[in-house]
C-alpha positions as CSV (number, residue, x, y, z in Angstrom):
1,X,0.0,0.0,0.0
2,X,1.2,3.4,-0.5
3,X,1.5,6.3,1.5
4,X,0.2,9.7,1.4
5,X,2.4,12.2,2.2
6,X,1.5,15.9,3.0
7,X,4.6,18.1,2.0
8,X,4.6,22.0,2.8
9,X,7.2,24.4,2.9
10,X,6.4,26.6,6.1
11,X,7.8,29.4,8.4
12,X,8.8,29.2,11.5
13,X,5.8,30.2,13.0
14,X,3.8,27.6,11.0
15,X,2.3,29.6,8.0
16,X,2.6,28.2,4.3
17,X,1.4,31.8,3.5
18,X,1.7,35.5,5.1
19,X,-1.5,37.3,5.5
20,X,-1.5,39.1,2.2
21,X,-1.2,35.3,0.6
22,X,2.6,35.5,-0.2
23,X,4.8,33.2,-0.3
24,X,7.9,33.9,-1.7
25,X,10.1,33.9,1.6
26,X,9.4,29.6,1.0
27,X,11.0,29.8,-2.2
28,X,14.1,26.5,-1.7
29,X,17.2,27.5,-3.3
30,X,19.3,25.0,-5.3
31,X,20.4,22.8,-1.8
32,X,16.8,22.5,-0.4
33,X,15.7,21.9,-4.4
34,X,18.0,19.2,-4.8
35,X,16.8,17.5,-1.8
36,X,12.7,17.9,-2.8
37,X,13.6,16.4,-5.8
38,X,14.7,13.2,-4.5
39,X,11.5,13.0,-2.3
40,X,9.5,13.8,-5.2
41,X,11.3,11.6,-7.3
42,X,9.0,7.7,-6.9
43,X,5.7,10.1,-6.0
44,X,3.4,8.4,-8.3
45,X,0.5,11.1,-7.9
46,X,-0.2,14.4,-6.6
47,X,-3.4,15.3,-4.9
48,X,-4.1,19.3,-5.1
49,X,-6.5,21.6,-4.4
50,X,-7.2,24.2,-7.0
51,X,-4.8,26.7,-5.4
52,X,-2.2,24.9,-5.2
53,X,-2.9,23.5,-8.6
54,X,-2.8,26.7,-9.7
55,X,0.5,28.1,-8.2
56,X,1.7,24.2,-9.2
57,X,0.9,24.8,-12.7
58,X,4.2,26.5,-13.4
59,X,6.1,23.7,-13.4
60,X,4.3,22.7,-16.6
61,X,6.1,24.9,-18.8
62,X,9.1,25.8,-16.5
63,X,10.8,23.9,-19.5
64,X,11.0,26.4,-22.0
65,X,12.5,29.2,-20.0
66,X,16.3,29.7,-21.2
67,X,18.8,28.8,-18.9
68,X,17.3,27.2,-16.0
69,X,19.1,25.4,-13.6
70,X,19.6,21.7,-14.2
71,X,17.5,21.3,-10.3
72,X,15.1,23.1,-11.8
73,X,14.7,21.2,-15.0
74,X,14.9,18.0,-12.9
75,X,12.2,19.1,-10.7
76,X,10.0,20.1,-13.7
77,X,10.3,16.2,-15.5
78,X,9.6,14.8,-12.2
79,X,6.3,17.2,-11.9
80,X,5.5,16.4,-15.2
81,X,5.8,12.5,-14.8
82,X,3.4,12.5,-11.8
83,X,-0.8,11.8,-12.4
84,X,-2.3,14.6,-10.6
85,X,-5.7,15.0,-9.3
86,X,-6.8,18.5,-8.9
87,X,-10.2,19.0,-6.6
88,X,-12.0,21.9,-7.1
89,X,-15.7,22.8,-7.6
90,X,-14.6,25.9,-10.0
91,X,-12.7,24.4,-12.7
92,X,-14.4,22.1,-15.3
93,X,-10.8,21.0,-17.5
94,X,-7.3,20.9,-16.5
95,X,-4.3,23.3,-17.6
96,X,-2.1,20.3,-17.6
97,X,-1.3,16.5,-18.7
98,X,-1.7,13.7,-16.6
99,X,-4.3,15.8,-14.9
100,X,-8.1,15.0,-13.9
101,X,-10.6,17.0,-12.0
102,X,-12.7,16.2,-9.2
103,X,-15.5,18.1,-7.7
104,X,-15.4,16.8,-4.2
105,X,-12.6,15.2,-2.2
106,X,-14.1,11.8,-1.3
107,X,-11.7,9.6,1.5
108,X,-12.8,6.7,-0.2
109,X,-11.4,7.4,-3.2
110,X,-8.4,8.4,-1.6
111,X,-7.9,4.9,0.3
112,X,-8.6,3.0,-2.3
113,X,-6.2,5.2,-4.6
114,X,-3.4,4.5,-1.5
115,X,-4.4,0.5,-1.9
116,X,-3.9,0.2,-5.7
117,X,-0.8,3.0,-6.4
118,X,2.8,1.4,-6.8
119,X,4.3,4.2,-5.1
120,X,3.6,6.8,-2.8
121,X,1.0,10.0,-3.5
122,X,1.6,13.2,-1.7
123,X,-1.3,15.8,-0.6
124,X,-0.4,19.6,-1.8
125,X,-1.8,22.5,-0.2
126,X,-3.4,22.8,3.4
127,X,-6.8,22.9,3.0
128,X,-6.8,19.5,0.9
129,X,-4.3,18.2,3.8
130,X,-6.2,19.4,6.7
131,X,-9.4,17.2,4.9
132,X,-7.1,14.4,4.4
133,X,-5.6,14.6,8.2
134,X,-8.9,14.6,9.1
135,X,-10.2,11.8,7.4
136,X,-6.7,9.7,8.6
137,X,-5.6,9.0,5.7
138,X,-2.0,10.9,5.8
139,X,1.0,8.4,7.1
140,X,3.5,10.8,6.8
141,X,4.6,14.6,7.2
142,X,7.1,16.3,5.5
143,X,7.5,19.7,6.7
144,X,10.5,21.9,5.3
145,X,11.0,24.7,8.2
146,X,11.7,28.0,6.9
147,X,13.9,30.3,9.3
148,X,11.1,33.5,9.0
149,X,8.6,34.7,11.5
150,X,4.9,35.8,8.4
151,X,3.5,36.7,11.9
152,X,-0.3,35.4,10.3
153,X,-1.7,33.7,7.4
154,X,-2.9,30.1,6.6
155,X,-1.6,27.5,8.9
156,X,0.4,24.6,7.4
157,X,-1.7,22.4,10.2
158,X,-5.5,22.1,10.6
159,X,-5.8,23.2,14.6
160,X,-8.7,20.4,15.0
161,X,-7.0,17.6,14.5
162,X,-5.1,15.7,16.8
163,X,-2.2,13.1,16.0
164,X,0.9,11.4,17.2
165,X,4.0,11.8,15.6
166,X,6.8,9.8,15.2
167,X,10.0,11.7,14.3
168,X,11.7,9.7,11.3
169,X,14.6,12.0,9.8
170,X,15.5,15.5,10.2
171,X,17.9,17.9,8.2
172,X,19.5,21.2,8.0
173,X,20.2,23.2,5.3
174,X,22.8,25.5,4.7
175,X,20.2,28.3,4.2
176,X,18.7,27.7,7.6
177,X,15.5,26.0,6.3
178,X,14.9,22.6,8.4
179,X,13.4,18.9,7.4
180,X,11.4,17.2,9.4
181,X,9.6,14.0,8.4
182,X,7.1,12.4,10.8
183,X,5.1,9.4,10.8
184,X,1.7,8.9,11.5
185,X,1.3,7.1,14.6
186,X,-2.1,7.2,15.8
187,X,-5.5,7.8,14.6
188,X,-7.1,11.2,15.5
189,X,-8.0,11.2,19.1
């Protein structure tokens, strides 16, 4: 069976956005890239909501702009290799290949999607991660830490859901940013 995995890059102070909806201070430089890519790299499928879709969908033509950076261009094939699964109620076709819309994030769909993928699917975005941590059906965390204080914004975590975490790896980055990857173990309580 594989795992779902909910990723985010996040400040200090747990925000994957600042209160005006930025998010440019998350931005990983080549290291931190690098490093996301080989996570990234046996993700079979990505499971997005709109927004993140959306801010996702550059990485569809991130191809054709001269001289990017061979991390960059890695990151883009891997992105492009992945089935993704976009839920929205707004959109009716997607921007991108290997892409289908749903209307409504069903769990069920989800756990059998976990029972029949050959590798592991990660959640993007934290509204679509705080329904999936609330339906149980994330096994792992991957949080990258950034060092900045946003102050306000959208949380990274849902604050009604309650889980145990097992700490699996953790790892600095020249830049400051920290990795931390948990495991899932308990069901909400």
């Amino acid at each position: 069976m594989a795992k779902l995995i909910y990723s985010a890059m996040t400040s200090l102070d747990g925000f994957v956005e600042d209160a005006e909806g930025e998010f440019k201070w998350a931005a990983p430089d080549e290291e931190v890239l690098r490093f996301i890519n080989e996570l990234e790299r046996p993700v079979s499928t990505y499971l997005f909501g709109r927004r993140m879709y959306e801010t996702m969908l550059y990485w569809e033509s991130a191809h054709t702009i001269p001289n990017q950076p061979e991390v960059v261009r890695d990151f883009t094939e891997i992105w492009q290799a992945a089935d993704k699964i976009v839920y929205s109620k707004t959109l009716s076709s997607p921007s991108s290949r290997r892409t289908r819309i749903e209307g409504n994030f069903d769990p069920e769909q989800v756990r059998h999607l976990k029972a029949e993928a050959g590798s592991d699917v990660t959640v993007g975005g934290a509204g679509l991660a705080a329904q999936a941590l609330g339906a149980g059906l994330v096994d792992e965390l991957q949080l990258f830490l950034v060092p900045v204080l946003v102050g306000a914004g959208k949380s990274a975590l849902s604050s009604n859901v309650r889980l145990e975490l097992e700490l699996l790896d953790e790892r600095r980055f020249s830049s400051g940013v920290v990795y931390l990857q948990y495991r899932v173990k308990s069901p909400q309580i």
